[in-house]
Each structure stands twice: as structure tokens, then as C-alpha cells.
C-alpha positions as CSV (number, residue, x, y, z in Angstrom):
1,X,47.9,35.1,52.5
2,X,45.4,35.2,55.4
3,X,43.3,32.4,56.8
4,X,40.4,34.3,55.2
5,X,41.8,34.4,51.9
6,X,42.8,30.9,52.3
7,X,39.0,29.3,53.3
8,X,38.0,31.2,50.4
9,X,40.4,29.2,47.9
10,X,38.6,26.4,46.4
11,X,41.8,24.5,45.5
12,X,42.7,24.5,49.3
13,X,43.6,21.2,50.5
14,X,43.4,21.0,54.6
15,X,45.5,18.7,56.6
16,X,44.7,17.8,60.3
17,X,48.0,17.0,62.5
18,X,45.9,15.9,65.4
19,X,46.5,12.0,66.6
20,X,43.5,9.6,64.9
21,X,41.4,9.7,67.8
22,X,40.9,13.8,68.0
23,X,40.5,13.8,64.5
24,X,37.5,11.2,65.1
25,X,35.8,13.7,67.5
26,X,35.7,16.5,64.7
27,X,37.6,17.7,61.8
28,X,37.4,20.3,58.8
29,X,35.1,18.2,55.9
30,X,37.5,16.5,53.6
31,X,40.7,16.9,55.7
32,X,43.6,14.5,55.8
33,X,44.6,13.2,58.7
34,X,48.0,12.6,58.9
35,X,49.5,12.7,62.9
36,X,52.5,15.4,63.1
37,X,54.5,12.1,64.6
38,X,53.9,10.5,60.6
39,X,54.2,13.9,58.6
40,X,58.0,12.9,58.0
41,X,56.7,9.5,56.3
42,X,53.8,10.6,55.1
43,X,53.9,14.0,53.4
44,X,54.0,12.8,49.7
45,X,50.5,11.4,50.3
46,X,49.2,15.0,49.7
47,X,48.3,15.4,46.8
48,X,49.0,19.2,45.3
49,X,51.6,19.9,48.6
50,X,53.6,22.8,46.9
51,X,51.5,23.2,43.9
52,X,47.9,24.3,45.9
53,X,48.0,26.0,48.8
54,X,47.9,23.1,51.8
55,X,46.4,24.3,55.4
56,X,47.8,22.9,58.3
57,X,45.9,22.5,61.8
58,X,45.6,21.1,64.9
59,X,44.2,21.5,68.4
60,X,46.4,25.1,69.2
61,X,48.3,25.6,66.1
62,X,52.0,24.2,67.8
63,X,51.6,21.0,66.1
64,X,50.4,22.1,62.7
65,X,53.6,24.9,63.2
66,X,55.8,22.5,63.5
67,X,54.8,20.2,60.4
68,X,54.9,23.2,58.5
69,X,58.3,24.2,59.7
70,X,59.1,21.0,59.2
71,X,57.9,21.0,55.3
72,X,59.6,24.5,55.0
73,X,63.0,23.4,56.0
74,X,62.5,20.4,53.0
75,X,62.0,23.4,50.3
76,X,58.5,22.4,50.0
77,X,56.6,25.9,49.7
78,X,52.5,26.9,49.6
79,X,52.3,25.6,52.8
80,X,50.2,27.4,55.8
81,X,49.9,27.0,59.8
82,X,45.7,27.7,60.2
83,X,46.2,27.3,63.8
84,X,43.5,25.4,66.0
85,X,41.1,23.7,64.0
86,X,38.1,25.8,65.2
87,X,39.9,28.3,63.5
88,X,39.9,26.8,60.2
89,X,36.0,26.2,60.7
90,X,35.2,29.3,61.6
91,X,36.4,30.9,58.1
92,X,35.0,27.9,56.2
93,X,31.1,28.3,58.3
């Protein structure tokens, strides 16, 4: 699925891996901010992950890749890398 198709989902839950202060200066409208050094404690807090397709994103896309690869490895599946968050805008503008 492409990050088109994915910004067009209604259902798509986004999920900002970016520390708390970059996700202060700007973030996708209704992200979750949850920092990839927490994603191992804090994953179950989205609601949906493996169910609705959950985008991942960050500043350059190596942080949200590595949550993801880190979800992956766990089995959980529906999950997508966006890349840099002005990515994820740009499809959802």
C-alpha cells in the first residue's frame, strides 16, 4: 500500500516517533506521540495497531523504520514507515 493510498484511508491511525519536544513544533492532526526510545513500552497504547492500518513517521523516516521493524519482528502486522513527517502532510494537504 502506498503513502497515497494510505492518507486516503479514513481509518488510518498516525503515530509520531519524534522526542516530545519536535512533536510540539509540528505534527500530523491527531497523531500519537509516542518517542521511538518508549515504542517497546508503549505500543499497546494504539488503539487498532494490527487491525487498521497504523503510519509511522518521524523527522527522516530512520526512526519511524526502526519502530516499525521493531513491531514487525513482534508479529504485529498493518503497520507502515511514512517516512519524514512532511511526507505524511503532504498526502494528507
Amino acid at each position: 500500500m502506498t503513502l497515497k493510498e494510505l492518507t486516503e484511508n479514513t481509518s488510518t491511525k498516525y503515530v509520531d516517533v519524534r522526542t516530545e519536544n519536535e512533536f510540539k513544533t509540528g505534527h500530523v492532526k491527531g497523531a500519537m506521540n509516542i518517542p521511538l526510545d518508549q515504542i517497546q513500552y508503549r505500543f499497546e497504547e494504539i488503539t487498532g495497531l494490527g487491525n487498521i492500518p497504523v503510519v509511522f513517521y518521524c523527522r527522516s523516516g530512520n526512526r519511524s523504520s526502526r519502530a516499525v521493524g521493531y513491531l514487525r519482528q513482534m508479529g504485529i502486522e498493518n503497520i507502515y514507515n511514512g517516512g519524514p513527517l512532511e511526507d505524511v502532510q503532504f498526502y494528507l494537504n
